[in-house]
N, CA, C and O atoms as a Tripos MOL2 file, in Angstrom:
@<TRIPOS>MOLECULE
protein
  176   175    44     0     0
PROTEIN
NO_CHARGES

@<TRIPOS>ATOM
      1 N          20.5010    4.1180  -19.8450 N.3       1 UNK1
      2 CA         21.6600    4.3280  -20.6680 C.3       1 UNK1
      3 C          21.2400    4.0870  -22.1180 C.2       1 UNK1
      4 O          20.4340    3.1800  -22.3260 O.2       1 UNK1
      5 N          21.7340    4.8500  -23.1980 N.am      2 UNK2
      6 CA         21.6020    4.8060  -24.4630 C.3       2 UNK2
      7 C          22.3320    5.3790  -25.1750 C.2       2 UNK2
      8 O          23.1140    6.2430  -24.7780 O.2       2 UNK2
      9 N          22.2080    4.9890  -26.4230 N.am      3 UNK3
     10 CA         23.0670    5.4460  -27.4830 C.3       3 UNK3
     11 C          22.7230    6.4680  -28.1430 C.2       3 UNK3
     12 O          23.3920    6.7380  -29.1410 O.2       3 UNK3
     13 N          21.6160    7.3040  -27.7880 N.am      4 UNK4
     14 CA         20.8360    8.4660  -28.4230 C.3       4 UNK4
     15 C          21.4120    9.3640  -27.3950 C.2       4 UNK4
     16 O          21.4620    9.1840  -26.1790 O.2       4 UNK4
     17 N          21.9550   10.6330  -28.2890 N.am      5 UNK5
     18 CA         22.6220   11.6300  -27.2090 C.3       5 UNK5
     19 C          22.0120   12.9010  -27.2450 C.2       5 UNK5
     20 O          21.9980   13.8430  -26.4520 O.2       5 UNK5
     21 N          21.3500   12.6420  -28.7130 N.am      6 UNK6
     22 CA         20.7880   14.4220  -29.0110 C.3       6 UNK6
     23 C          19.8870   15.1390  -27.8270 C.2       6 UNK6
     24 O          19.3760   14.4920  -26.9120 O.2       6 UNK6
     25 N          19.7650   16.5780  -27.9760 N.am      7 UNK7
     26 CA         19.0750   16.8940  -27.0820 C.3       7 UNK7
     27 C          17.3530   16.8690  -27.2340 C.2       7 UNK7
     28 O          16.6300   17.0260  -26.2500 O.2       7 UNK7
     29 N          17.0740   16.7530  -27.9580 N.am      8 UNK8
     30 CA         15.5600   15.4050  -28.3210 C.3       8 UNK8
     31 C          15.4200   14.3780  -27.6270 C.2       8 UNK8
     32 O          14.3510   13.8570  -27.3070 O.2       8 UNK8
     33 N          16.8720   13.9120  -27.2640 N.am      9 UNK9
     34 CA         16.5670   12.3250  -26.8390 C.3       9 UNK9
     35 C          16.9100   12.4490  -25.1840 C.2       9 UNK9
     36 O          16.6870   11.5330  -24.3930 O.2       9 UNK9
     37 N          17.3530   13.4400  -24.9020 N.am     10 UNK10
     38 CA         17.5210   13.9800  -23.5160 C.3      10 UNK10
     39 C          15.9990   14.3360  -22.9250 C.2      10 UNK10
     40 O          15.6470   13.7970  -21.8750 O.2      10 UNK10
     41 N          15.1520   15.2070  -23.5840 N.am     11 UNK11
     42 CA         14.1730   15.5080  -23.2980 C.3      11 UNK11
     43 C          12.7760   14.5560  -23.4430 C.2      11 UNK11
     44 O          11.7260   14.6150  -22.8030 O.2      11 UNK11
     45 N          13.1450   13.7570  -24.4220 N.am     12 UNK12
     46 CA         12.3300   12.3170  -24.3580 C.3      12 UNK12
     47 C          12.3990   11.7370  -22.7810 C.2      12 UNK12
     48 O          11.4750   11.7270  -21.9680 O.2      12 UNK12
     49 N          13.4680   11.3650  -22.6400 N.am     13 UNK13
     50 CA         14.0840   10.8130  -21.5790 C.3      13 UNK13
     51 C          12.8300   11.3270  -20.4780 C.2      13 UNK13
     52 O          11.7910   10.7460  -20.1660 O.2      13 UNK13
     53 N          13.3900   12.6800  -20.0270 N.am     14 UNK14
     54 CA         12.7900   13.7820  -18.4090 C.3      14 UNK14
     55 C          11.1290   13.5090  -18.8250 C.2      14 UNK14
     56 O          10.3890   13.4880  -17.8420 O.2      14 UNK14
     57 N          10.4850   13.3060  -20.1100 N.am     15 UNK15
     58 CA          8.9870   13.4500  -20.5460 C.3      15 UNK15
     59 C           9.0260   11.8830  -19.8460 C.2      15 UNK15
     60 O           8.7700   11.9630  -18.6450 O.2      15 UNK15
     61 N           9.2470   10.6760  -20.2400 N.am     16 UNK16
     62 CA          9.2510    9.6200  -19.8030 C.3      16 UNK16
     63 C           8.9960    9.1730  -18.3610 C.2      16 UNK16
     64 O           8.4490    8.1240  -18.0210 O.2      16 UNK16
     65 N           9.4560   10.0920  -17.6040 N.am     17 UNK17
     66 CA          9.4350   10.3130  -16.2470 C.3      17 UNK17
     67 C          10.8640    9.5820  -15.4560 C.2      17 UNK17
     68 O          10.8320    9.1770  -14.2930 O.2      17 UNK17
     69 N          12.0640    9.5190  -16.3340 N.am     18 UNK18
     70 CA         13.3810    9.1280  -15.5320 C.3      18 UNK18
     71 C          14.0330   10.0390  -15.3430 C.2      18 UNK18
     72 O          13.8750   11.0460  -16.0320 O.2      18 UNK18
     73 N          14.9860    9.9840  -14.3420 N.am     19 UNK19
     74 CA         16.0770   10.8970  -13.3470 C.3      19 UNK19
     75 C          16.6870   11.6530  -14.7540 C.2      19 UNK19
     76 O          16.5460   12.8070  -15.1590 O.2      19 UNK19
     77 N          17.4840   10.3970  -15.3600 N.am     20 UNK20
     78 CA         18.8520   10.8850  -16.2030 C.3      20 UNK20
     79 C          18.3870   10.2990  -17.2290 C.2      20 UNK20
     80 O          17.4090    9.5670  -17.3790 O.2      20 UNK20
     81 N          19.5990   10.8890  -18.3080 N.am     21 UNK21
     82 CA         20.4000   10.5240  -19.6790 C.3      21 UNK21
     83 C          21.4490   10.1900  -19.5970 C.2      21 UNK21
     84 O          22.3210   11.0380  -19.4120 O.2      21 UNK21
     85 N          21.6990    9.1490  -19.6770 N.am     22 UNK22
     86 CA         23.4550    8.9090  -19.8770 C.3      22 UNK22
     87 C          23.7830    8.0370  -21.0060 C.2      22 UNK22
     88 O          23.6390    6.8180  -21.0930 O.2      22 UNK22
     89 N          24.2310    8.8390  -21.8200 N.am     23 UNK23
     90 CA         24.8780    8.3070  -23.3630 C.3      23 UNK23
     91 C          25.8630    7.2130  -23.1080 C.2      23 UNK23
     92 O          26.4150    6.9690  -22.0350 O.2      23 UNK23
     93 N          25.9990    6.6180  -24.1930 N.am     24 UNK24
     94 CA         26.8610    5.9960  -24.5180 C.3      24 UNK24
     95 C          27.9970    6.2530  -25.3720 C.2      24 UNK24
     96 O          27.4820    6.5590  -26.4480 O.2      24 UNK24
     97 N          29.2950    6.3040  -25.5050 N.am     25 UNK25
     98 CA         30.2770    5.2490  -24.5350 C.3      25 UNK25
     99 C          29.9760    5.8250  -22.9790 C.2      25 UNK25
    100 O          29.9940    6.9940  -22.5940 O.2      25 UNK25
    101 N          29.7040    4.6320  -22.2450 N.am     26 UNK26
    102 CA         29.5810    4.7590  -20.4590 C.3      26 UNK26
    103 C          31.0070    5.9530  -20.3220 C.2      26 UNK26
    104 O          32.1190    5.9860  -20.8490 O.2      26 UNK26
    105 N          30.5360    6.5290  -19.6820 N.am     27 UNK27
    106 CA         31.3610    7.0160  -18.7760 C.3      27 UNK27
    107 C          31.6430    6.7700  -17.1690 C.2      27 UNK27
    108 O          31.5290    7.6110  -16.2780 O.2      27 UNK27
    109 N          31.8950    5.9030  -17.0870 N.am     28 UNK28
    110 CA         31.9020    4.9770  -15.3530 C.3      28 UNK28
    111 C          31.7700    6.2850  -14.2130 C.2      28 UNK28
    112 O          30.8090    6.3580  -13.4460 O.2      28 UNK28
    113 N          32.6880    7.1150  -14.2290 N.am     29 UNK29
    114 CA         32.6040    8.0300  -13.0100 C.3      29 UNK29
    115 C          31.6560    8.8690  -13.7520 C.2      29 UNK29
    116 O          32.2000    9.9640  -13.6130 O.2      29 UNK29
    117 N          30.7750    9.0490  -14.3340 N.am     30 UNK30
    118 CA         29.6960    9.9180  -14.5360 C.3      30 UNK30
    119 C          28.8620    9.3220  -13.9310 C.2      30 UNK30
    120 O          28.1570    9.8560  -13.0740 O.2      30 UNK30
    121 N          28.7880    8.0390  -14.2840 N.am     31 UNK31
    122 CA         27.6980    6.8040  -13.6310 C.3      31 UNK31
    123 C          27.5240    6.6590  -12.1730 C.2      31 UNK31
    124 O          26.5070    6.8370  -11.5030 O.2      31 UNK31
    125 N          28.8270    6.2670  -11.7700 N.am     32 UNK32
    126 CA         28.8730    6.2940  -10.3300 C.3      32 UNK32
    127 C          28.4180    7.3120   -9.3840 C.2      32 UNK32
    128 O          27.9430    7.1240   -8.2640 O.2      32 UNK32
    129 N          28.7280    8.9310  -10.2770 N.am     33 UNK33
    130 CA         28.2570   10.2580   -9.6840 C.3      33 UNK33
    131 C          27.1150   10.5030   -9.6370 C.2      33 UNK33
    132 O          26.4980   11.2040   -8.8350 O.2      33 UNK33
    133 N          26.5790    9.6000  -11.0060 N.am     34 UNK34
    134 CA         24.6350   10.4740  -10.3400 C.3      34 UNK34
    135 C          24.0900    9.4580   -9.6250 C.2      34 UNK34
    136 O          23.2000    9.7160   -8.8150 O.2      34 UNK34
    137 N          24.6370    7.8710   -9.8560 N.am     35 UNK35
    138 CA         24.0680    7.0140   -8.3410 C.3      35 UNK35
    139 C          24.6510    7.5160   -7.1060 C.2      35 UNK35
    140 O          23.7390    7.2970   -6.3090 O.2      35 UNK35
    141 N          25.4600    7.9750   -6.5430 N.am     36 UNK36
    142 CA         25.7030    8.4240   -5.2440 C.3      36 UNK36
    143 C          24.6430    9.7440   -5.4770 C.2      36 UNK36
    144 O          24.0530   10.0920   -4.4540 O.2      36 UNK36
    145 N          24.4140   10.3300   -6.4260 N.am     37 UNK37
    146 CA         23.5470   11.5740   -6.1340 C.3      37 UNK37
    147 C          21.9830   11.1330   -5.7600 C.2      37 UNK37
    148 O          21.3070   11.6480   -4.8700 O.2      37 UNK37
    149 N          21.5680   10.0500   -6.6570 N.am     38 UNK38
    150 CA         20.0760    9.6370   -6.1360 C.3      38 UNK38
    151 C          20.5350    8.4610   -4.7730 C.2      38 UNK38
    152 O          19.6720    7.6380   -4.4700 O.2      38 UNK38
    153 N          21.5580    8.4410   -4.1920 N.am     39 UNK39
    154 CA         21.5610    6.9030   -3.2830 C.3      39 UNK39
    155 C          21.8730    8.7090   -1.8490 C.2      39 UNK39
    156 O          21.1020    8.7120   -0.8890 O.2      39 UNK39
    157 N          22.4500    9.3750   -1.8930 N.am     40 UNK40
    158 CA         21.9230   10.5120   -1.2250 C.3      40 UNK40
    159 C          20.8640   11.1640   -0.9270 C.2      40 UNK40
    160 O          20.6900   11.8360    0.0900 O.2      40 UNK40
    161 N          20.1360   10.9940   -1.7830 N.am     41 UNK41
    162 CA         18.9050   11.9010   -1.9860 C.3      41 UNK41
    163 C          17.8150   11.2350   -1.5340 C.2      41 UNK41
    164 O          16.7620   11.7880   -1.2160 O.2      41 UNK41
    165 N          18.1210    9.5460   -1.4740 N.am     42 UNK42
    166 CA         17.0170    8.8290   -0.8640 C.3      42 UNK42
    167 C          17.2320    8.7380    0.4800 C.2      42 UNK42
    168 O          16.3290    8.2690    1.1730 O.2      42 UNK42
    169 N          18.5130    9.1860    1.1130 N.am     43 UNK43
    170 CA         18.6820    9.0810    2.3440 C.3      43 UNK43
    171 C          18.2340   10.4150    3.3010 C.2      43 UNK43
    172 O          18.0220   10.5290    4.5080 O.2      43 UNK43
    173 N          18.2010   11.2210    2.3320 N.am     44 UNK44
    174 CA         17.8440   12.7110    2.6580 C.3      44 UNK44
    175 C          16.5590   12.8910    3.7460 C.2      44 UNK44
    176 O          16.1850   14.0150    4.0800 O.2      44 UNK44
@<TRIPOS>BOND
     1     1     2 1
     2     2     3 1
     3     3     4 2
     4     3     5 am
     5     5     6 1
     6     6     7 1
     7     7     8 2
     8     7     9 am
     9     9    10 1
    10    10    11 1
    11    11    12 2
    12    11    13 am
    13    13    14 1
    14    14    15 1
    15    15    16 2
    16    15    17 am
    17    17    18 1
    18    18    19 1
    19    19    20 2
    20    19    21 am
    21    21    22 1
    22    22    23 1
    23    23    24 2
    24    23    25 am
    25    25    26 1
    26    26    27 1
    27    27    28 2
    28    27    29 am
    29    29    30 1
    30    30    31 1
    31    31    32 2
    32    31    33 am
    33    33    34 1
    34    34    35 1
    35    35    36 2
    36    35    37 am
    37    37    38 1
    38    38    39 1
    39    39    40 2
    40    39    41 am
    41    41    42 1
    42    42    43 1
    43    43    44 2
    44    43    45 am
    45    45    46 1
    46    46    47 1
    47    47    48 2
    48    47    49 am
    49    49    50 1
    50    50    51 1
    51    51    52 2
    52    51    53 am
    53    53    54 1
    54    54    55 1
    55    55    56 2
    56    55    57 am
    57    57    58 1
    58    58    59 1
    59    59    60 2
    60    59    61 am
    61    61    62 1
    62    62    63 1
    63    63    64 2
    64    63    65 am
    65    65    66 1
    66    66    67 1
    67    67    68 2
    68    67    69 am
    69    69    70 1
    70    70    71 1
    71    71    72 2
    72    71    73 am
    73    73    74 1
    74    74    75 1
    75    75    76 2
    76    75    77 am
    77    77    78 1
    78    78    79 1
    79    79    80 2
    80    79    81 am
    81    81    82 1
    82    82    83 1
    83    83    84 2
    84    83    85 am
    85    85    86 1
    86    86    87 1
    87    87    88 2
    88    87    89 am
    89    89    90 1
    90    90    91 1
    91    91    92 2
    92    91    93 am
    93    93    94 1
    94    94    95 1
    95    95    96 2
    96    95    97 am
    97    97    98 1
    98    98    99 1
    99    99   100 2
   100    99   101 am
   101   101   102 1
   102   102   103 1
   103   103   104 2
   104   103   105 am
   105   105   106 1
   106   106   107 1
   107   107   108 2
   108   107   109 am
   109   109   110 1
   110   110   111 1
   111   111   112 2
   112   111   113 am
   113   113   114 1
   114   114   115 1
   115   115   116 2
   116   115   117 am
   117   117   118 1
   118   118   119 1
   119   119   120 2
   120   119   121 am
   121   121   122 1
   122   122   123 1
   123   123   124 2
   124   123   125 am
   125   125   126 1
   126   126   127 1
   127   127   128 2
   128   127   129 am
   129   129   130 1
   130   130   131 1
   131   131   132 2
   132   131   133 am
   133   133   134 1
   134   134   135 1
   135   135   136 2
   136   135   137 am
   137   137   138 1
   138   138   139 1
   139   139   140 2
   140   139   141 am
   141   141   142 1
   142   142   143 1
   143   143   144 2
   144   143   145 am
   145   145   146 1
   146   146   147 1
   147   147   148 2
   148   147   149 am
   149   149   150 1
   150   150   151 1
   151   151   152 2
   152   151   153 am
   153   153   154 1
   154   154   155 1
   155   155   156 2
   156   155   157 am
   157   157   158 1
   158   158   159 1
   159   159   160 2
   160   159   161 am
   161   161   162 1
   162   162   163 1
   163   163   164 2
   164   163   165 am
   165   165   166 1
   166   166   167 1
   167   167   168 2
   168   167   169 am
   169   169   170 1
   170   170   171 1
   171   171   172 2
   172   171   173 am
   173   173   174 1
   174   174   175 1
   175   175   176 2
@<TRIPOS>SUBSTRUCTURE
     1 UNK1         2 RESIDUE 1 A UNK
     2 UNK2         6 RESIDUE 1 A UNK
     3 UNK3        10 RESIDUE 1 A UNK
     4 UNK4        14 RESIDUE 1 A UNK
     5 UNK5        18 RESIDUE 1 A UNK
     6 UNK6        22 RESIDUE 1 A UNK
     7 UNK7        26 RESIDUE 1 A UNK
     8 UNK8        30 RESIDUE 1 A UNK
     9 UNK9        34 RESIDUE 1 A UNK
    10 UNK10       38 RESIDUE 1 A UNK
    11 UNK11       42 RESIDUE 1 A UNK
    12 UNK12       46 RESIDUE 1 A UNK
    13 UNK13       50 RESIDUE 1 A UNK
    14 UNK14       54 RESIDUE 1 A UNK
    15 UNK15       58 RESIDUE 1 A UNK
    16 UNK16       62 RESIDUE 1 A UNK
    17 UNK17       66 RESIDUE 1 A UNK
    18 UNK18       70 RESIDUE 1 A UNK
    19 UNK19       74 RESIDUE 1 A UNK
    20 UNK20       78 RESIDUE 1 A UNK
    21 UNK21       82 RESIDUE 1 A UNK
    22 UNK22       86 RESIDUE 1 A UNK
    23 UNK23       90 RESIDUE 1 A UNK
    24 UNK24       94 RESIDUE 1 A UNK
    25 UNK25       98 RESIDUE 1 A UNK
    26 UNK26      102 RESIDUE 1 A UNK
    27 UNK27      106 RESIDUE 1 A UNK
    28 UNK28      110 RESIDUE 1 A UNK
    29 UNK29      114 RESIDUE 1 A UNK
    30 UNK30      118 RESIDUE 1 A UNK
    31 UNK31      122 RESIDUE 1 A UNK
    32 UNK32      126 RESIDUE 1 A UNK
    33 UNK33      130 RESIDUE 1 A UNK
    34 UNK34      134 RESIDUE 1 A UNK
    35 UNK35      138 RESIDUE 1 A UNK
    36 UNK36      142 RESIDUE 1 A UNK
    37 UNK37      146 RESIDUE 1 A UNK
    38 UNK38      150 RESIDUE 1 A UNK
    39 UNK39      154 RESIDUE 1 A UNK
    40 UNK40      158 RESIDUE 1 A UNK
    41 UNK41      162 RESIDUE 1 A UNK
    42 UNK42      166 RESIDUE 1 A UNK
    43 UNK43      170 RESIDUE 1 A UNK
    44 UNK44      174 RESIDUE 1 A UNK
């Protein structure tokens, strides 16, 4: 999670080698949606 939203800082992010970007202000059900998406995906 961070406070950098640009799409620079999105693509920093995927180069880094993490899943997501998720800006700040949290968005809780955004949050919750891509952990059920990787807590799925490990069950896969």
């Amino acid at each position: 999670m961070t406070a950098n939203a640009f799409t620079e800082d999105r693509q920093q992010t995927r180069e880094a080698g993490m899943n997501e970007h998720i800006a700040k202000p949290l968005d809780a059900k955004l949050l919750m949606r891509k952990i059920m998406e990787y807590c799925k995906r490990r069950d896969a």
